[in-house]
N, C-alpha and C positions, 0 to 999 in steps of 0.2 A: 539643541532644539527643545523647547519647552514642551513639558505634558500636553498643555492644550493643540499647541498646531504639529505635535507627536499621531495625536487622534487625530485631528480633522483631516491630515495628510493620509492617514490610510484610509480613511472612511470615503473620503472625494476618490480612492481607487474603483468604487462601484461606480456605474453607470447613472446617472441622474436618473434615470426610467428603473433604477433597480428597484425600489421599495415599493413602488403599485406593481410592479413583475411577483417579488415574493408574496402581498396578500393573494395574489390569482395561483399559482403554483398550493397545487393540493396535495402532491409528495410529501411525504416527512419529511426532515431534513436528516441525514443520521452521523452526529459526532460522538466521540470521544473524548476523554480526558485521560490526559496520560501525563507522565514526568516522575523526578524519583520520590523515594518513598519518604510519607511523612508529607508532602507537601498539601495534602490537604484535597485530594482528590474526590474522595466517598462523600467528604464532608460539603464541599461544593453541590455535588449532583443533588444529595439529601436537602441543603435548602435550595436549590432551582424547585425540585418538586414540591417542596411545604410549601414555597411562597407562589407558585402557582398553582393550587389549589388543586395537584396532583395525587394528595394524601389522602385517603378514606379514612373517613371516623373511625372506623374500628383497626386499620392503618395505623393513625398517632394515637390511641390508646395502647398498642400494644408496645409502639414505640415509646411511648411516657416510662411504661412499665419496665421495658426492658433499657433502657437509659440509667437504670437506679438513682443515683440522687445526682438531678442536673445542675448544671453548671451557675457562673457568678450571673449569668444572665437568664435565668428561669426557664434556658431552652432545653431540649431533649438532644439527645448525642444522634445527630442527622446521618452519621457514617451508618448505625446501623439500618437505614432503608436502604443503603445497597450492599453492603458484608451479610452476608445469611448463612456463610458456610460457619461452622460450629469454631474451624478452626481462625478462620478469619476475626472472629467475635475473639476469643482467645488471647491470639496475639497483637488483636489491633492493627491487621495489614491488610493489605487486598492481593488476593490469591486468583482467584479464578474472574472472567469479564462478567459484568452483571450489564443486563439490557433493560432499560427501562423509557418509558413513551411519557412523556406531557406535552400540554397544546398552551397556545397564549391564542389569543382575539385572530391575531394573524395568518400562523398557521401552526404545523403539530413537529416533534423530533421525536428521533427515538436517539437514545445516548447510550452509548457503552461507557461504565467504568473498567478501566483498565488499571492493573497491577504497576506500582512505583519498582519494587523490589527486583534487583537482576536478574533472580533466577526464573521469575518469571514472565523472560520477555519476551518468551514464545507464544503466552495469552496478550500481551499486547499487541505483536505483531497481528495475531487472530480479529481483534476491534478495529485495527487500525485497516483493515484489507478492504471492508465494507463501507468505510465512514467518509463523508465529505469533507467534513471539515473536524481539525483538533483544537482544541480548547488544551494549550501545552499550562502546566503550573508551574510555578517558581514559587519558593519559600521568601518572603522580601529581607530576610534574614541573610541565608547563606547564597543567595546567590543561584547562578544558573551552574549544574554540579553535571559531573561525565554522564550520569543514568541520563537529566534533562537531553542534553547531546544525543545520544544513543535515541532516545524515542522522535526528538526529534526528526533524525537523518530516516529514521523507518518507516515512519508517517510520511517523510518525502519521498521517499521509493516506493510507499505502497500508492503514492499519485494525490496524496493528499495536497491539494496550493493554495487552502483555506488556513489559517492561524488566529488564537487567539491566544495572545501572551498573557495568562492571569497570572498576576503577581499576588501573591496570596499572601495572609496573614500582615497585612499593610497595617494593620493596626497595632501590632506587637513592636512596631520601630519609630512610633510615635507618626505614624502617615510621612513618612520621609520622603517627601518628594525628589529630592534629588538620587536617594537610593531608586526610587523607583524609575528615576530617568536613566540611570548609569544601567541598569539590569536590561530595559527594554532596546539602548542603543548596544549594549554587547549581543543582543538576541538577533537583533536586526541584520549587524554582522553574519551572524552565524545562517541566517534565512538567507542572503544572499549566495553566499555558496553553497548552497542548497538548492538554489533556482527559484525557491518560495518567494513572492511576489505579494502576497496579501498577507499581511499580521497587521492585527489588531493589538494594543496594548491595553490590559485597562488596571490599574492598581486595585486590589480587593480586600473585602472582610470574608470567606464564605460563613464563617460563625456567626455574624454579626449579620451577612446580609447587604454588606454596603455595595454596591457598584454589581449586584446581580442582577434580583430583579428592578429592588429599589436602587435610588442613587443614594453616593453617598456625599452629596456637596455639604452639610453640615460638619463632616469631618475632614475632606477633602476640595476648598473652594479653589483650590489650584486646576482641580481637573474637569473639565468639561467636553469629555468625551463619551460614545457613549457606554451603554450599562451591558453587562452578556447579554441582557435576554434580545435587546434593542440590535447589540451585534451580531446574534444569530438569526435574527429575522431577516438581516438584508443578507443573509449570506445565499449561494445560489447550491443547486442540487445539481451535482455530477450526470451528465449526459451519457448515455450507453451509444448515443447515435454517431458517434466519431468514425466508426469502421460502416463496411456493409453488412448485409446479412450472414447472421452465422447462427448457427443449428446445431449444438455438439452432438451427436447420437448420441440418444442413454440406454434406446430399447428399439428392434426391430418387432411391430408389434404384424401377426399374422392368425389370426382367430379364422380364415378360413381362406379356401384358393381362388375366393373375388377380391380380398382385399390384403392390401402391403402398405404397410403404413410405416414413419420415421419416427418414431416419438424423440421430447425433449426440450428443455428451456432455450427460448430465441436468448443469445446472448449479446444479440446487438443488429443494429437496423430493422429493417421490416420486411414482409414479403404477403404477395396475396397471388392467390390464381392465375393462369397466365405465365408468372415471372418465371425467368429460366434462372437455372442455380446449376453450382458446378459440386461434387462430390467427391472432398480430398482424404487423402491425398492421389487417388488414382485418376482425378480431372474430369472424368466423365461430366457428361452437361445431360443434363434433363428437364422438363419442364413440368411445375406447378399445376395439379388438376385440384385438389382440394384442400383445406386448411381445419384437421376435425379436431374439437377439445369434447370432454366428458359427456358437454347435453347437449351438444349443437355446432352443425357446420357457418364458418366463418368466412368473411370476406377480404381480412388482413389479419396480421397477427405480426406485433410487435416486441421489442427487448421486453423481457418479465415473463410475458407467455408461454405456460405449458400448453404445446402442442405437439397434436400427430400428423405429418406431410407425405400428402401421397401426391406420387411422379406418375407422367406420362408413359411410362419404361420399365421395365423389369430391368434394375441394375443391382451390383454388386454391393452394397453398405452395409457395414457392422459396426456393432457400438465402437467408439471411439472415433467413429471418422466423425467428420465436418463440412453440412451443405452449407454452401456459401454460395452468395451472390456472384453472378460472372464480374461484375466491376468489382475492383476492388478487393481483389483475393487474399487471403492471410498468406503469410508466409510456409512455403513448402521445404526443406531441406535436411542437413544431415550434421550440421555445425550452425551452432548458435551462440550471442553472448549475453549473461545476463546477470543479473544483481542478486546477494544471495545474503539471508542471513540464516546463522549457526545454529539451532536451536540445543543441539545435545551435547554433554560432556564431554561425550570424544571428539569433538567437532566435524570438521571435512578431510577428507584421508583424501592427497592428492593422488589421481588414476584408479583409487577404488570403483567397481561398477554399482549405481545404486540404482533403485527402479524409482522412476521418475512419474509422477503421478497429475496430469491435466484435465480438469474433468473426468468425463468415460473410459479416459484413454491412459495407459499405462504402459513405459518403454524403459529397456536397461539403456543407461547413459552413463558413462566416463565426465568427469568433473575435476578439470585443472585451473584450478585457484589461481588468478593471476595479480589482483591487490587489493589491500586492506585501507580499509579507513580509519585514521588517527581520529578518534574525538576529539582530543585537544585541539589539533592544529587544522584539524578539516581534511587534511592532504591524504592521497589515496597513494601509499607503499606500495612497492612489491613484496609479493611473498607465496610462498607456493605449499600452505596451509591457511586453514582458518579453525580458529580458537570457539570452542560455545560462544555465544551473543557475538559474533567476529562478522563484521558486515563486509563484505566485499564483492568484487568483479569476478567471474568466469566465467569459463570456454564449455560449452555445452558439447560432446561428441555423440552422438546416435547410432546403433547400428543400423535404424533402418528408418524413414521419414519421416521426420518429425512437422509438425503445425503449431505454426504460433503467429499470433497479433503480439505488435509489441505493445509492452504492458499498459504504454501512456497512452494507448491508442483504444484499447480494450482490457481492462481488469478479468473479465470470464476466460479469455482464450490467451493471456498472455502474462496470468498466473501458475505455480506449480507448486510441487512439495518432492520433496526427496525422501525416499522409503530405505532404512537400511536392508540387505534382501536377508542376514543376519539373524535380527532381532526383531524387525518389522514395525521398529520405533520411528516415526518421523524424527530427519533429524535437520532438517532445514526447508524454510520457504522461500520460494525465490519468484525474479518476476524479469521475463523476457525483456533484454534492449533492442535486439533485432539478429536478424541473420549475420552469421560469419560471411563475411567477404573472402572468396577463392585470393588465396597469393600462391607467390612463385617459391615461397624460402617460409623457412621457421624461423620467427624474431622472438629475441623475450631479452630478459635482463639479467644481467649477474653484478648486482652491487650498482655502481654508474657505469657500466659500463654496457653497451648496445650487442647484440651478439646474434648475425647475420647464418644460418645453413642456408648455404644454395648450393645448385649444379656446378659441376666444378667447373665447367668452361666459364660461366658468370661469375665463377667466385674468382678465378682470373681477373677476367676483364675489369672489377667494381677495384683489385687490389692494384693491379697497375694505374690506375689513373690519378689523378693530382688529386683530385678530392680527399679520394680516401686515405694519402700523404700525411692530408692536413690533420686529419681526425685517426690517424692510429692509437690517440690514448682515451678517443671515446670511444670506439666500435672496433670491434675483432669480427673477422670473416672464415667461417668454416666451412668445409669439400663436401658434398654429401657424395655418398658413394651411387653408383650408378643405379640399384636394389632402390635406395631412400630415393630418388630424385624421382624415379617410375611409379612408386608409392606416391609423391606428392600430389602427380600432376591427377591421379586416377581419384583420389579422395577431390582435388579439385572438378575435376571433370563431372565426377557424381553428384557434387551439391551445385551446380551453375545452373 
């Protein structure tokens, strides 16, 4: 497929009504630039804000100054408007996210720079949790590299299904159009098994400026797609409104024995006086008498709002719990599964207890790793560890009720972080897929091979029959003793 109808194909993915939709949207938009190091991250963001008149005078003086003797093109070294840590300047990498805000005609973003370098892919993860949409880099040099991959796949798990493919440094290959086709269609691959549905591709200079904010058809008349800044204007801002209302408790506020208030940020849908809400995990229903913020009682109060909710009822709530709308209820239970990545050295120690940390609310949980994802090949192994930066699947265990929206349904209530209870180092963020489903047996894998615990009269019955003849050299059947099989059904019973 050629560059040109490479772009017009994903641009015709928005809505014809998209671009008068984005001038009325008065939200920022908030991206990210992420991919590995060296690819020219800092330096991008640095000219988005010069060339939209983001920089304050006294801004690029100090940048001219601190640039020392610039480069073959009389510009200023633009990485230092987002590196400001001493050490970052030092080595020339990006270490910690840097948050910065510019506006075009249209409307306004705010962009995290995020860290290329592995070991810091726990401050990526942190940019990418908040952001609509990622603006991924590629070198047009070396190609899409394992780190590319890795920030990819995380940006897709933290809900991100906005992309921009910027192939950077296009001018250092003589504008190689066919590199930059080869690069965008191996991406596109990898966006598919991802689920990712919107990339944009756009071949770039950030030093130069070409295909940011200006175009770069004098160097590139092959490509007539469009420029970042033009592709982030149509791009759309993430909805909180997917779920119903949810209220995480952060404070039971009581200043005297007329009034009991709920404080805390709405983390999604709405609610106003009137509405009945329910109080998890212990179900209770109550009904809405007022909605009070700082200077003034309200008549609704939506996702964003800090508010304090007072009930028709003297009920039971403490920080951590969660008023929610009677429609529409987050998940309640004691087994969960979800998507996890590594952040620390030691990685995930399978069966270790760690305290698991969701907004207000903080619970010990058991955490068994069940598979890892290859970067090369996409494909999600078994394994029953996970390695620092080891993105994988697992089984959530609880000792006692857990609340969660699944993550793509609500980012507030169906994110987490895992606490060592040790060292008290975060050593992983993770992000709910949904409730465990009750079974009858414990299934997992050994090798290829399928490997069935159940009740021993079942394990009978599944080993006499013709089926399981066929497939004696996929699947093994084991006895549980009558002790395990009592245990099964009693953890099943509790979480249904």
């Amino acid at each position: 497929m050629s560059a040109s109808l490479t772009a017009t194909a994903t641009v015709s993915a928005h809505p014809a009504s998209e671009p008068a939709r984005a001038v009325r949207d008065t939200r920022p938009l908030r991206l990210i630039t992420c991919g590995s190091v060296d690819d020219g991250k800092s330096t991008l963001i640095g000219r988005l804000l010069w060339d939209t008149k983001a920089v304050k005078e006294d801004q690029a003086a100090t940048l001219h100054r601190d640039s020392g003797k610039q480069n073959d093109l009389g510009l200023p070294d633009f990485a230092l408007l987002l590196d400001g840590l001493q050490a970052e300047r030092e080595q020339g990498i990006t270490i910690d996210v840097a948050y910065r805000y510019f506006a075009t005609d249209k409307r306004s973003f705010i962009v995290a720079d995020t860290p290329g370098h592995e070991q810091y892919t726990r401050n990526m993860a942190t940019g990418a949790s908040t952001a609509d949409l990622a603006v991924l880099l590629v070198d047009a040099r070396s190609g899409i590299l394992e780190q590319t991959r890795r920030h990819a796949t995380i940006a897709a798990l933290m809900g991100i299904k906005q992309f921009v493919l910027a192939v950077n440094k296009i001018d250092l290959t003589g504008y190689d159009r066919a590199g930059f086709e080869r690069i965008a269609h191996e991406f596109r691959e990898i966006a598919l098994s991802l689920s990712i549905r919107q990339v944009t591709a756009i071949p770039m200079s950030a030093l130069k400026g070409e295909n940011v904010v200006y175009d770069g058809k004098a160097a590139m008349p092959w490509y007539d797609g469009p420029t970042l800044v033009e592709a982030l204007e149509l791009a759309t801002v993430r909805s909180a409104q997917t779920v119903g209302f949810r209220l995480p408790v952060q404070r039971v506020s009581r200043p005297g024995e007329s009034f009991r208030g709920y404080q805390g940020t709405v983390a999604g849908g709405s609610v106003k006086p009137g509405d009945s809400v329910a109080i998890l995990p212990s179900g209770i229903v109550a009904n809405v008498t007022q909605i009070v913020t700082f200077d003034l009682v309200r008549n609704a109060a939506v996702a964003g709002d800090a508010i304090t909710l007072v009930l028709d009822r003297q009920v039971d709530v403490a920080r951590g719990d969660i008023i929610a709308s009677i429609d529409g209820q987050p998940q309640v239970g004691l087994n969960f599964d979800a998507n996890l990545v590594a952040l620390q050295p030691e990685g995930i120690q399978p069966g270790k207890r760690y305290w698991l940390k969701s907004g207000a609310r903080r619970q010990r949980v058991s955490i068994e790793p069940v598979s890892q994802i290859d970067l090369e090949t996409g494909a999600w192994n078994p394994t029953d560890s996970l390695a620092m930066n080891g993105i994988g699947k697992v089984h959530l265990a609880f000792d006692e009720a857990a609340i969660f929206d699944p993550y793509d349904q609500n980012r507030s209530t169906g994110a987490f972080i895992l606490i060592d209870p040790d060292t008290n180092n975060t050593v992983a963020g993770g992000m709910v897929t949904g409730k465990r489903a009750p079974s009858i047996g414990g299934i997992h894998r050994e090798g290829n091979r399928v490997i069935l615990s159940l009740p021993a009269d079942l394990a009978d019955q599944i080993m006499a029959s013709e089926l399981f003849a066929n497939r004696r050299h996929e699947a093994e059947v084991k006895r549980m003793t009558a002790a395990e099989a009592a245990q099964l059904w009693s953890n099943a019973a509790s979480d249904i």
